[in-house]
C-alpha positions in Angstrom: -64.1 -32.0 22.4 -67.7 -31.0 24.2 -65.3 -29.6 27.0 -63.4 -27.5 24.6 -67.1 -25.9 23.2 -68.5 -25.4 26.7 -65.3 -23.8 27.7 -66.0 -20.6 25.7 -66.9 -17.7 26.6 -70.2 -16.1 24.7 -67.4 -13.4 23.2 -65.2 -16.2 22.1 -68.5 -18.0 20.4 -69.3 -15.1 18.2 -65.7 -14.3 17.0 -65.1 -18.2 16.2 -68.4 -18.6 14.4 -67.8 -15.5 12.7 -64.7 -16.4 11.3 -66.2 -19.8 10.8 -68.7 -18.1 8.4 -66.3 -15.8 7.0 -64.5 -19.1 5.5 -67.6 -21.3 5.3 -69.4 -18.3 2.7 -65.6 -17.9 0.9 -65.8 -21.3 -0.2 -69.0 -21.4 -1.2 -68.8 -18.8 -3.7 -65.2 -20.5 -5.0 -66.8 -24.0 -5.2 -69.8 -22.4 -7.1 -68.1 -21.6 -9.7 -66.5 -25.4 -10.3 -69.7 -27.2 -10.7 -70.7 -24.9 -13.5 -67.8 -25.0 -15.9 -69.3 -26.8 -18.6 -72.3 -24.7 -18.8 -70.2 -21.6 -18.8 -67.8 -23.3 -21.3 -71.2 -24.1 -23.3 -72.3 -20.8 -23.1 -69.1 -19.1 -24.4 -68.3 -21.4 -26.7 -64.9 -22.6 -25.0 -63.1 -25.3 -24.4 -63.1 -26.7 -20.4 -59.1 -25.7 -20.3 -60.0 -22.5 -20.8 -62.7 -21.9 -18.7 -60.3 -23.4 -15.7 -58.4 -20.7 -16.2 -60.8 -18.5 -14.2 -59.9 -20.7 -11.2 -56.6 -20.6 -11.9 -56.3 -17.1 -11.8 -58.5 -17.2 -8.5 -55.7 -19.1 -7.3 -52.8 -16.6 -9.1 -53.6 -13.6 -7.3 -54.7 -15.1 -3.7 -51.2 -14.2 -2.6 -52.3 -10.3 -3.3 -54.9 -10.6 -0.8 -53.0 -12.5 1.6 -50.6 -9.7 1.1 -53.0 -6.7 1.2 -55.6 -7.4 4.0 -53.1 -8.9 6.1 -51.0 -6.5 6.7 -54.4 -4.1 7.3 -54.9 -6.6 9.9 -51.9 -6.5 11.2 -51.6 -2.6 11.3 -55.0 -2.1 11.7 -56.6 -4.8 13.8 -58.3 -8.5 12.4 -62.1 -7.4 12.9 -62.6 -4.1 10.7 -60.3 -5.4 8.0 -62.2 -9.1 7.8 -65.2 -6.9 7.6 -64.0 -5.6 4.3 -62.6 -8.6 3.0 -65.7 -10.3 3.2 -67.7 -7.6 1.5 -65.1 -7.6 -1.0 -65.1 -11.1 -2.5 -69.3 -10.9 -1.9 -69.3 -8.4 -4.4 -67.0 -9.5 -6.7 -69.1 -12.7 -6.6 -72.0 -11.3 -7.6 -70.4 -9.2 -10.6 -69.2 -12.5 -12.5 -73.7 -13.3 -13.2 -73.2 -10.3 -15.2 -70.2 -10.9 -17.5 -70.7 -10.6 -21.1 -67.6 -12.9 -22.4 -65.5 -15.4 -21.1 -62.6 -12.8 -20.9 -64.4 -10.3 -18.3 -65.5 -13.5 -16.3 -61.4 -14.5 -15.9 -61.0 -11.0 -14.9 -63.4 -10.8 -12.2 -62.4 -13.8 -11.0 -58.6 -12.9 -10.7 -59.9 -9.6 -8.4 -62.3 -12.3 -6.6 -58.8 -14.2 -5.6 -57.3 -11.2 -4.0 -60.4 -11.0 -2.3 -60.4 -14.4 -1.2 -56.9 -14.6 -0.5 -56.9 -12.4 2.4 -59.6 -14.0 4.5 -58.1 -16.9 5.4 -55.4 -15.6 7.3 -56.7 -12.9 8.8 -59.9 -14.6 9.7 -57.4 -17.8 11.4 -55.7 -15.1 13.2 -58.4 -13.3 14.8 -60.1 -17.1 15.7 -56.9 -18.3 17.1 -55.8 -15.4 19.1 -59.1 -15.2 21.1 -59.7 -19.2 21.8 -58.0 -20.9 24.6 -54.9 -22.4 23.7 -56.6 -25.8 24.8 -57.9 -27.7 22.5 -56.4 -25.4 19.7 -56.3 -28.5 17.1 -60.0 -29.2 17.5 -60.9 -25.8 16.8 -58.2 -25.8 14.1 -60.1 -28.5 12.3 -63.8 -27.0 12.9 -62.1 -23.9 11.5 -60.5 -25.3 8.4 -63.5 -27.3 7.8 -65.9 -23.8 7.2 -64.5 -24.4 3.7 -65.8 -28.0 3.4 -68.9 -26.4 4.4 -68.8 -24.4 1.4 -68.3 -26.9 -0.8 -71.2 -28.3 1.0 -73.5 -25.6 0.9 -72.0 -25.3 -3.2 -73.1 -28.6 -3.9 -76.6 -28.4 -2.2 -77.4 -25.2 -4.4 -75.8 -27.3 -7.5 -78.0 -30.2 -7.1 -81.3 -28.2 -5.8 -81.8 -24.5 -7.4 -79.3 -25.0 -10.6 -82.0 -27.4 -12.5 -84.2 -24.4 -11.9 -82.5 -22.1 -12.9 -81.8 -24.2 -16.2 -85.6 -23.3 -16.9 -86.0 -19.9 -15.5 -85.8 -17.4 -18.9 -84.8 -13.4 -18.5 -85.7 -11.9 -22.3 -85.5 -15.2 -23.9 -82.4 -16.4 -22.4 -82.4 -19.1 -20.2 -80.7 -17.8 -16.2 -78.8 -20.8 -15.9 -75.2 -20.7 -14.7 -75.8 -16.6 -14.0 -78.1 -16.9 -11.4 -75.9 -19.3 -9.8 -73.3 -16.4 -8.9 -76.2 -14.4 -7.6 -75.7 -16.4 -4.4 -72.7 -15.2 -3.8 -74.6 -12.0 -2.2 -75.1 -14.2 1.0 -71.6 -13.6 2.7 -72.3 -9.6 3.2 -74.8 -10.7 6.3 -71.6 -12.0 8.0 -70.4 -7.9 7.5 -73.3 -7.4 9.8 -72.9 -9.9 12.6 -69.7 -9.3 12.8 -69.9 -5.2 13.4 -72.3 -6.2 16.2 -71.4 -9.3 17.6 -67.4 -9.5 17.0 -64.4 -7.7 19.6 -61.3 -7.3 18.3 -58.4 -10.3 19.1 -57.2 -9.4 22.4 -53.9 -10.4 21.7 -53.5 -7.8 19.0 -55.6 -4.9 21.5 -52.6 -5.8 24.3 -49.8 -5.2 21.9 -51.6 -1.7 21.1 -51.7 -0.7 24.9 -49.4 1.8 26.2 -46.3 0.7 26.9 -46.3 -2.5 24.9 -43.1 -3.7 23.3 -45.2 -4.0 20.1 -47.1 -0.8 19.8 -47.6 1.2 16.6 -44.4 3.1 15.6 -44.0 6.2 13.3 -45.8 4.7 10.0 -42.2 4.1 8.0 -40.9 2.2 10.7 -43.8 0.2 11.1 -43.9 -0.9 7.8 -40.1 -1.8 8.0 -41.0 -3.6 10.9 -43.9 -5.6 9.5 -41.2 -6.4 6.4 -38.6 -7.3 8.6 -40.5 -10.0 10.7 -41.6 -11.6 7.3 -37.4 -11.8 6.6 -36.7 -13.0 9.7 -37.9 -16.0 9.6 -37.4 -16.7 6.0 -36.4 -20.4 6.4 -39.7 -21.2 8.1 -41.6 -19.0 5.5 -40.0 -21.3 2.6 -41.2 -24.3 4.6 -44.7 -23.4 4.9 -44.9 -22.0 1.1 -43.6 -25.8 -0.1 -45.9 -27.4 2.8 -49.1 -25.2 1.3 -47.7 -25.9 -2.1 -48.4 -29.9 -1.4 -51.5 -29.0 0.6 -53.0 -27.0 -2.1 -52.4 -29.4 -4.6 -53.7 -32.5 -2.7 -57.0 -30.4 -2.4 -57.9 -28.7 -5.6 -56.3 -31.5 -7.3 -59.2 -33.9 -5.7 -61.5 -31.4 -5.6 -61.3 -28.9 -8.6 -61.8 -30.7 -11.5 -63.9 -33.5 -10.0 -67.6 -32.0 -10.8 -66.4 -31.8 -14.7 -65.0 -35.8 -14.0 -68.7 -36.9 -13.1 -70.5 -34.8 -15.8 -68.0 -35.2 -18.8 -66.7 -38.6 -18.6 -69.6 -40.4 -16.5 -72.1 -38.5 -18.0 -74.3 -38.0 -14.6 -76.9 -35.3 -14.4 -76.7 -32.0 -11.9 -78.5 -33.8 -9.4 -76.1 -36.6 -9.2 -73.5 -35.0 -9.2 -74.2 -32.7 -6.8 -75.9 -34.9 -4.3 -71.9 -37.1 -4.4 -70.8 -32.8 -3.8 -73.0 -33.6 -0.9 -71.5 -36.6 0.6 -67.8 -36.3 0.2 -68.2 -33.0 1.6 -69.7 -34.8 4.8 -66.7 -37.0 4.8 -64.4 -33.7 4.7 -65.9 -31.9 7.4 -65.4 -35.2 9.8 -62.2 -36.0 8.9 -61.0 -32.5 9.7 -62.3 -32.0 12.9 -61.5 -35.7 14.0 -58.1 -35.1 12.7 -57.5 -31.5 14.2 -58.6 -32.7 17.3 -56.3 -36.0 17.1 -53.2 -33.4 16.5 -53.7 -32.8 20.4 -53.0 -36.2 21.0 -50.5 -37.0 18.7 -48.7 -34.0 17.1 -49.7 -31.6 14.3 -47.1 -33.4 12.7 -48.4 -37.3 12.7 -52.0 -36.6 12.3 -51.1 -34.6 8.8 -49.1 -37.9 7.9 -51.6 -40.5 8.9 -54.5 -38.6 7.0 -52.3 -37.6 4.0 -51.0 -41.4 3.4 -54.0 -42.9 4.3 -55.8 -41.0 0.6 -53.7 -44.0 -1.0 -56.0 -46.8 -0.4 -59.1 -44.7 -1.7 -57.8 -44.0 -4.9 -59.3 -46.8 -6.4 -62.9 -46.4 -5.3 -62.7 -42.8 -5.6 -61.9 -42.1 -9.0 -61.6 -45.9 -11.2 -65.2 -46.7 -10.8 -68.5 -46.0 -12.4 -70.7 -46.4 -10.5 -72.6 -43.1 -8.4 -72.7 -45.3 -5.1 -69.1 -46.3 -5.0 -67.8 -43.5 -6.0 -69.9 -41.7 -3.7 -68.1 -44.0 -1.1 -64.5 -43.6 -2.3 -65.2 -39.8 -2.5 -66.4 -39.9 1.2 -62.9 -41.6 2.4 -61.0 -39.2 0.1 -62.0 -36.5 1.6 -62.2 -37.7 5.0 -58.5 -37.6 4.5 -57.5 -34.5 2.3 -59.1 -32.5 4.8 -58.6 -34.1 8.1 -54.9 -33.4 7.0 -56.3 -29.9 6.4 -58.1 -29.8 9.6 -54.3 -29.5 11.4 -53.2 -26.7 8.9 -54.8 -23.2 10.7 -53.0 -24.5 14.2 -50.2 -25.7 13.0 -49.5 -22.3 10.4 -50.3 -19.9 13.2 -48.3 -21.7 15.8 -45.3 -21.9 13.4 -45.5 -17.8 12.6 -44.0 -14.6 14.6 -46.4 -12.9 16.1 -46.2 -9.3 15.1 -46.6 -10.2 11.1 -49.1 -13.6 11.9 -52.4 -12.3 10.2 -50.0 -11.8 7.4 -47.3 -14.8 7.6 -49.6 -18.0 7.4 -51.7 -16.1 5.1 -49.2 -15.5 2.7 -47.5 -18.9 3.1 -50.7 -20.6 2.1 -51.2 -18.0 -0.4 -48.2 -18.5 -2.7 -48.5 -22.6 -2.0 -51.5 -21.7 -3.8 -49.8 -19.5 -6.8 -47.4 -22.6 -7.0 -50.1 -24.7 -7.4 -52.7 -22.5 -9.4 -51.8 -24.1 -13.1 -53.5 -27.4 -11.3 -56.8 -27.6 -12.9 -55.5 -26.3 -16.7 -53.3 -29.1 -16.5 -55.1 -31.9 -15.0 -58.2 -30.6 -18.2 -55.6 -30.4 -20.4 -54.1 -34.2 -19.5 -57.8 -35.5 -18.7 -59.1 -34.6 -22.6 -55.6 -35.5 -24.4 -55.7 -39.0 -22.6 -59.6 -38.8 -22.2 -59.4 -40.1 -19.0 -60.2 -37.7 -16.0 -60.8 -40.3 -13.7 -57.0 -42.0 -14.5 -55.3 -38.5 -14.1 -57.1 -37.7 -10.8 -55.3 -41.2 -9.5 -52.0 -40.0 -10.7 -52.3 -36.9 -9.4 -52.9 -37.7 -5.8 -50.5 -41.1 -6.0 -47.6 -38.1 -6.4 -48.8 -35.4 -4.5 -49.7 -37.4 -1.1 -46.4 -38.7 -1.2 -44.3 -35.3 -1.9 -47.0 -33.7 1.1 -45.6 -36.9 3.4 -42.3 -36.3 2.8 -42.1 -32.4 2.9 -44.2 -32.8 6.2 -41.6 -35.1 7.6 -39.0 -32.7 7.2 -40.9 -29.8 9.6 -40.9 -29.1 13.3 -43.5 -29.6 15.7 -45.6 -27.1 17.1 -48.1 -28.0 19.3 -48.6 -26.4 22.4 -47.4 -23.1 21.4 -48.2 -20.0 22.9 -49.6 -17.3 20.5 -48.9 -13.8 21.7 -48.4 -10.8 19.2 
């Protein structure tokens, strides 16, 4: 793994921890929003269903952006458009502190997932393309794991400025929640290291050189083009949407609603709470880049079924105890393994897609796994508070969904070693 890091070049550093960033910051300002959903639902005088909706609809319309910036990476090139996908969802962040009623917060939210849905991909794509193919998985895993980071970075801000904010007043009314958002501002410095520090992939500057099989046609064909290599490989596309489908579930459905699990049912303060935030997100950043980097050795394939089976075993401690330490502990080995299974997902999606249309194609796959997938939280509130059990209905949930993942996985090709040329 050290051999893999001292193997880049400084050009391939900056464009890796760019992108690392670009997810890491996306993350953040999703996961922000989690921890505060009873205070908002407090504050507007709503139920925690309906105040789930805002992630829901972050979720609906990430297959927009996926969509939209990825095909402005495609056409355009990865580094100006993640430039503006990263500015995008920063601002949008920032405009939810400011909304007056619950209804313009699920609004901005819904324009923050088309935001958020493009960076993913194109930010994989542009990572990917200039690495080595060597050691791919490993940096697969460091990569996916930026949005563990967030969460990270989330809970840290959760557990240390929020109880501050509780007491901080702006004409009589407490900042609270609002200032929270206000955070959200910290992605646009990535804007600026990347306009100085980032090339463009050189995988997609060869297919723009004279002469290239792949260089820009007349705009009309183009965009036929682009379409086209979407269709063409419409049986692996339906793979990867039921794959991210599973994957999407497996993650928000262990990591959405859990926050609201600690503070509703077990009652434990902001600082609690966010201080487990702290350590399962530990666990998730290990298990995805000891994961990703086991893919090399074993297949993209096994190390998603070994990580994805092994959550079974830490359903117990994870979510059927009550006390902060062993949960704590169970949320460290779940997450170990939802996102060391996650750690294999940016390699093995961009090894699996064409390469004309692949700042678009594992994108978009992901994307709609996550529309599939975006009624997740409303559902598990809405079974938590009719059974009033959230920690019962988290079990359930990830007793079905690891074994649908293992079994849709199965069914897949292997892809390691592929070489990725546009």
């Amino acid at each position: 793994m050290l051999k893999s890091l001292r193997s880049l070049t400084p050009r391939q550093r900056h464009t890796f921890l760019a992108c690392f960033l670009g997810w890491s910051l996306d993350a953040f300002d999703f996961f922000l929003l989690v921890f505060i959903i009873p205070a908002i639902a407090t504050s507007f005088h709503s139920s925690i269903a309906d105040v789930g909706l805002a992630v829901t609809l972050t979720l609906a319309f990430r297959p927009l952006g996926a969509i939209l910036f990825g095909y402005l990476a495609d056409r355009y090139g990865r580094q100006p458009t993640l430039m503006l996908n990263i500015a995008c969802y920063s601002i949008l962040e920032v405009s939810c502190a400011f909304a007056g009623s619950l209804h313009t917060l699920l609004i901005l939210r819904a324009l923050f997932g088309i935001a958020m849905g493009g960076e993913w991909g194109v930010g994989a794509a542009l990572a990917l393309e200039s690495l080595p193919s060597e050691g791919r998985g490993f940096f697969s895993g460091i990569l996916q794991e930026g949005y563990s980071v967030g969460y990270l970075l989330a809970s840290l801000a959760y557990a240390t400025v929020y109880p501050a904010l509780t007491h901080l007043h702006w004409h009589g009314t407490a900042i609270g929640w609002r200032g929270i958002f206000i955070l959200g501002a910290l992605p646009a410095l990535v804007v600026l290291y990347i306009r100085v520090n980032v090339e463009e992939s050189p995988a997609w500057s060869r297919s723009r050189l004279p002469g290239s099989a792949h260089r820009p046609e007349p705009t009309n064909q183009t965009r036929a083009s682009w379409w086209n290599g979407i269709r063409s490989y419409a049986p692996t596309f339906f793979f990867l949407i039921l794959l991210m489908a599973g994957f999407n579930a497996l993650s928000h459905g262990t990591q959405d609603i859990y926050p609201t699990f600690l503070q509703r049912q077990l009652h434990f303060s902001p600082r609690v709470t966010g201080n487990i935030g702290i350590v399962y997100n530990i666990g998730a950043i290990f298990g995805g880049i000891l994961f990703g980097a086991l893919s090399e050795k074993i297949g993209r394939k096994k190390a998603i079924l070994l990580a994805v089976l092994l959550t079974l075993p830490a359903i117990p401690l994870w979510s059927l105890t009550h006390s902060p330490y062993t949960l704590a502990a169970g949320a460290f080995l779940m997450q170990f393994m939802v996102q060391g299974a996650w750690g294999v997902v940016p390699a093995y999606l961009v090894e699996l897609s064409p390469g004309p249309v692949r700042a678009t194609f594992p994108g978009l796959a992901y994307q709609l796994g996550n529309l599939l997938m975006s009624w997740n939280i409303f559902l598990q509130a809405s079974i938590a508070e009719h059974f009033h059990s959230y920690g019962g209905m988290l079990a359930v949930t990830v007793l079905i969904v690891a074994i649908y993942l293992a079994i849709i996985t199965s069914l897949g090709r292997e892809s390691r070693g592929t070489e990725l040329t546009v």
